[in-house]
N, C-alpha and C positions, 0 to 999 in steps of 0.2 A: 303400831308405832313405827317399826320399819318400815314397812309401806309409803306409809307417809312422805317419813323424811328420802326415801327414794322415788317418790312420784315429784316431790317439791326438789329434787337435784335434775332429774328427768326435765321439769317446764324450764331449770334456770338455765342448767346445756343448750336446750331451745331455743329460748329467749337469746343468749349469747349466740350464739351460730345465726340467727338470724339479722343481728345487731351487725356480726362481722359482714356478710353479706351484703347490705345498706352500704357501709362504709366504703365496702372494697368497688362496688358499685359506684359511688358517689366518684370516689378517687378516678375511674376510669376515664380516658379520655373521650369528649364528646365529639359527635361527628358533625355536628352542625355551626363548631366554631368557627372564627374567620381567624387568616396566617394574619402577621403584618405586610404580608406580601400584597393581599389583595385590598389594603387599605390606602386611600385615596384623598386627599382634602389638600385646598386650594388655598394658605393662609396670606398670601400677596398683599391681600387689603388692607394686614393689619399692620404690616410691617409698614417705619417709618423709612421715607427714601433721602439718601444723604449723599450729594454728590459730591467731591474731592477734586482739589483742584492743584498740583503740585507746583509751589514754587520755590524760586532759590535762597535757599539759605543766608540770613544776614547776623544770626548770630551767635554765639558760641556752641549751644547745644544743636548741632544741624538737622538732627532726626527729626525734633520737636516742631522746627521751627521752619521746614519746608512744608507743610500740609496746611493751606487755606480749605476752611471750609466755607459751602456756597452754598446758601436756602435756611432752610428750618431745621436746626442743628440742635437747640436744646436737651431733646432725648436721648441725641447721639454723644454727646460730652459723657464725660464721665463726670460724678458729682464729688463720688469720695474718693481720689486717687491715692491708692498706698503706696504707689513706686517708691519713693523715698525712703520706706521705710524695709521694705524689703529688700532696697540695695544695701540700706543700713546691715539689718541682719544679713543678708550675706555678706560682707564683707567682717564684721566679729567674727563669723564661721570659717571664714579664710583665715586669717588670724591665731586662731585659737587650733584649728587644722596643719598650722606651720609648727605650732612652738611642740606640737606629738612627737617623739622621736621614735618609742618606741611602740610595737602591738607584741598582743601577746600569740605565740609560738609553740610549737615543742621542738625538741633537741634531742639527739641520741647519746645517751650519757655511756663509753665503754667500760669504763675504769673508777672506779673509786677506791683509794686507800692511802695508805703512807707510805707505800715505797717509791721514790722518785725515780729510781731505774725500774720497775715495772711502767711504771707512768712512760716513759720516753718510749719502753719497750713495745708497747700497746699502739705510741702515736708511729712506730716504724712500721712494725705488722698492718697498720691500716694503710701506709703508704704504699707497703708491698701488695696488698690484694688490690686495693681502689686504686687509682691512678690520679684520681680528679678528687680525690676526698683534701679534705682540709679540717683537721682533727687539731682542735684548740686546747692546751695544758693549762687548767686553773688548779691555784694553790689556795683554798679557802680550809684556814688553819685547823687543824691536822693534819687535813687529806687534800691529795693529790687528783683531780677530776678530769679526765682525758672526755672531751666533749665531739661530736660530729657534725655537723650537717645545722641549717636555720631552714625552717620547716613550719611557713603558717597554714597548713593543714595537716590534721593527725595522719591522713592516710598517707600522703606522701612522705611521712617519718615511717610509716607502716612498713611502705615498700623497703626501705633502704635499710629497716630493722630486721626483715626479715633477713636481707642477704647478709647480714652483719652476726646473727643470732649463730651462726654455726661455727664461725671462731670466736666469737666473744659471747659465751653462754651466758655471763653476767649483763650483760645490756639488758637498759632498758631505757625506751621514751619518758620524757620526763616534761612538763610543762617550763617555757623558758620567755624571756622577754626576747624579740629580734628588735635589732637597729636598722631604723629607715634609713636606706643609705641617699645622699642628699643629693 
């Protein structure tokens, strides 16, 4: 009965090892195909020929209204022109792109608590190490939030947390809304 059931493991190893072989075969590249490089064809004949003929503009939309066409144009019109409607949606898009004020940010948060003289004390300490920081004091009732930096990528809060992390143990990045300034 062993025998068996390992003669019958024996042909299906076989069987598979030889399957993979095919495949891996199959997969391989051939050497008798052709590049796009060396392909060649002449489609002139089919294309429709449309000569243009430019004239001066007599009425308000100038673009449209300089191009006479000359011969057998039918094919070359367009049938279904969306322009109109793609200026439409672009312009909603403009629109609705103005009224955005804010994108979302993160902030380096120093300070949080209730002491109002630690709060001022934190936005001094940062003037004295940073030179160029601009650290914001929000009072969102109870506490006191000495904030840093507007930052719409985490790594560039990354960088400025890092240097910030060895006097101000307590910090940390926090997700924040920034203002597009106008």
């Amino acid at each position: 009965m062993c025998d068996s059931r390992g003669l019958i493991m024996d042909k299906l190893i076989t069987f598979y090892q030889t399957l993979m072989v095919f495949i891996f075969m199959d997969c391989s590249p051939k050497s008798g195909q052709y590049s796009s490089a060396e392909y060649q064809e002449d489609l002139s004949n089919f294309r429709d020929e449309v000569r243009v003929k430019l004239t001066e503009s007599v009425n308000a939309n100038p673009d449209l209204d300089r191009i006479e066409y000359v011969g057998d144009t039918e094919k070359a019109l367009p049938e279904n022109d969306i322009t109109s409607q793609i200026n439409a949606l672009l312009d909603s898009m403009t629109v609705r792109n103005q009224e955005i004020r804010y994108v979302q940010g993160y902030t380096i948060q120093v300070y949080n608590g209730t002491s109002r003289e630690e709060a001022h004390w934190s936005e001094k300490r940062i003037y004295q190490i940073y030179d160029d920081a601009d650290p914001v004091i929000k009072y969102v009732q109870p506490n006191f939030k000495v904030k840093i930096g507007q930052y719409t990528d985490r790594l560039e809060a990354q960088q400025v947390y890092m240097k910030l992390k060895k006097d101000f143990p307590n910090a940390i990045i926090i997700p924040d809304k920034i203002a597009i300034p106008e």
